[in-house]
C-alpha positions as CSV (number, residue, x, y, z in Angstrom):
1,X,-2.1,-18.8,-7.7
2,X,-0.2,-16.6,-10.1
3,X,2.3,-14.7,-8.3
4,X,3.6,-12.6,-11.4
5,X,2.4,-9.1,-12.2
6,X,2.2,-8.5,-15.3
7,X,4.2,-4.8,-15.4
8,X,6.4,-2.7,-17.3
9,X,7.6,-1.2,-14.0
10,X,11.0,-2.2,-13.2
11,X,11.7,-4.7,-10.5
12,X,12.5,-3.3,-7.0
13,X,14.9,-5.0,-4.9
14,X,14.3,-6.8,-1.8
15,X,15.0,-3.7,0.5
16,X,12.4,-1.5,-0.8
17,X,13.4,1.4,2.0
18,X,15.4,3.4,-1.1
19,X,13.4,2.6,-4.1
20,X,10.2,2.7,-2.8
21,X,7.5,4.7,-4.4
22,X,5.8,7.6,-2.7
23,X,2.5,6.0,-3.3
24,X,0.9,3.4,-4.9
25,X,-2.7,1.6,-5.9
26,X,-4.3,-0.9,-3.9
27,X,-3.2,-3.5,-6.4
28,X,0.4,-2.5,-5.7
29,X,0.1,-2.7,-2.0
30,X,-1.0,-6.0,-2.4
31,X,1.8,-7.1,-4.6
32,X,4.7,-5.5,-2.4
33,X,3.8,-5.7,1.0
34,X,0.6,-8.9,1.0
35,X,-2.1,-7.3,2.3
36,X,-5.5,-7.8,1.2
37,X,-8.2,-5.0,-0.2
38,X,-10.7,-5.6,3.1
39,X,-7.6,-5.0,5.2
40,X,-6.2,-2.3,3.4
41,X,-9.5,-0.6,3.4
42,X,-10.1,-1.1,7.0
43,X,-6.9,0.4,7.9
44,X,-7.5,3.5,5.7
45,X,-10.7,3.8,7.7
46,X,-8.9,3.4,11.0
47,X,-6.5,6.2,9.9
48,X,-3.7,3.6,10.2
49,X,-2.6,4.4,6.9
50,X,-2.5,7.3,4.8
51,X,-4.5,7.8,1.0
52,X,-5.8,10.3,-0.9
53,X,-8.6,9.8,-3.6
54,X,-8.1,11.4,-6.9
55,X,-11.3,12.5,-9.0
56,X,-11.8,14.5,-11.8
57,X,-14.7,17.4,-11.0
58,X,-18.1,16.1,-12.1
59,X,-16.7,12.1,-11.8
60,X,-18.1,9.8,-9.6
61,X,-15.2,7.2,-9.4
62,X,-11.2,8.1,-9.2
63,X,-8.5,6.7,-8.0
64,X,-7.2,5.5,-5.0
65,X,-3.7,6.5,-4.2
66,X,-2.1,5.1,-1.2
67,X,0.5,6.4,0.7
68,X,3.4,3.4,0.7
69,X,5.8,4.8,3.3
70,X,2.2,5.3,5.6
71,X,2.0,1.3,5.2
72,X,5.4,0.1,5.6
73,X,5.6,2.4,8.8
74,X,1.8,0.8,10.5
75,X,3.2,-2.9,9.5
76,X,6.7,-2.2,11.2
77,X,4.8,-1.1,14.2
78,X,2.9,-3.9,14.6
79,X,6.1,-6.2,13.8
80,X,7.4,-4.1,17.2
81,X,4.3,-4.7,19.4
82,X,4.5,-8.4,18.5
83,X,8.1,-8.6,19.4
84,X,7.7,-6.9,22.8
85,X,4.9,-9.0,24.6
């Protein structure tokens, strides 16, 4: 597949701790941390991760905002319970 968003954003570097966004779209937490829509979705469900929906009064679709920190944290906790069994 293509693996090269096509963005004007600037390039983050490999340790995204500092330069990390506060939050992000779905498409974005694919691109920086690999995990599918389904997932991501299921997770926000769970309340394993953190988003907030965005919507203009009287609109029936908005945007999804998700909260980046709120992933990185659930996927490093999971790295930890792997680690310790």
């Amino acid at each position: 597949g293509n693996y090269m968003p096509l963005t004007t954003e600037p390039v983050a570097a490999a340790n995204t701790s500092q330069t990390l966004p506060e939050f992000g779209r779905v498409q974005d937490v694919q691109r920086l941390f690999g995990v599918k829509r389904g997932i991501l979705y299921r997770w926000i469900g769970d309340g394993k991760i953190k988003s907030v929906l965005i919507r203009e009064p009287g609109n029936i679709q908005g945007v999804r905002l998700i909260h980046l920190a709120s992933v990185r944290d659930y996927i490093n906790s999971q790295m930890q319970l792997t680690t310790t069994t």
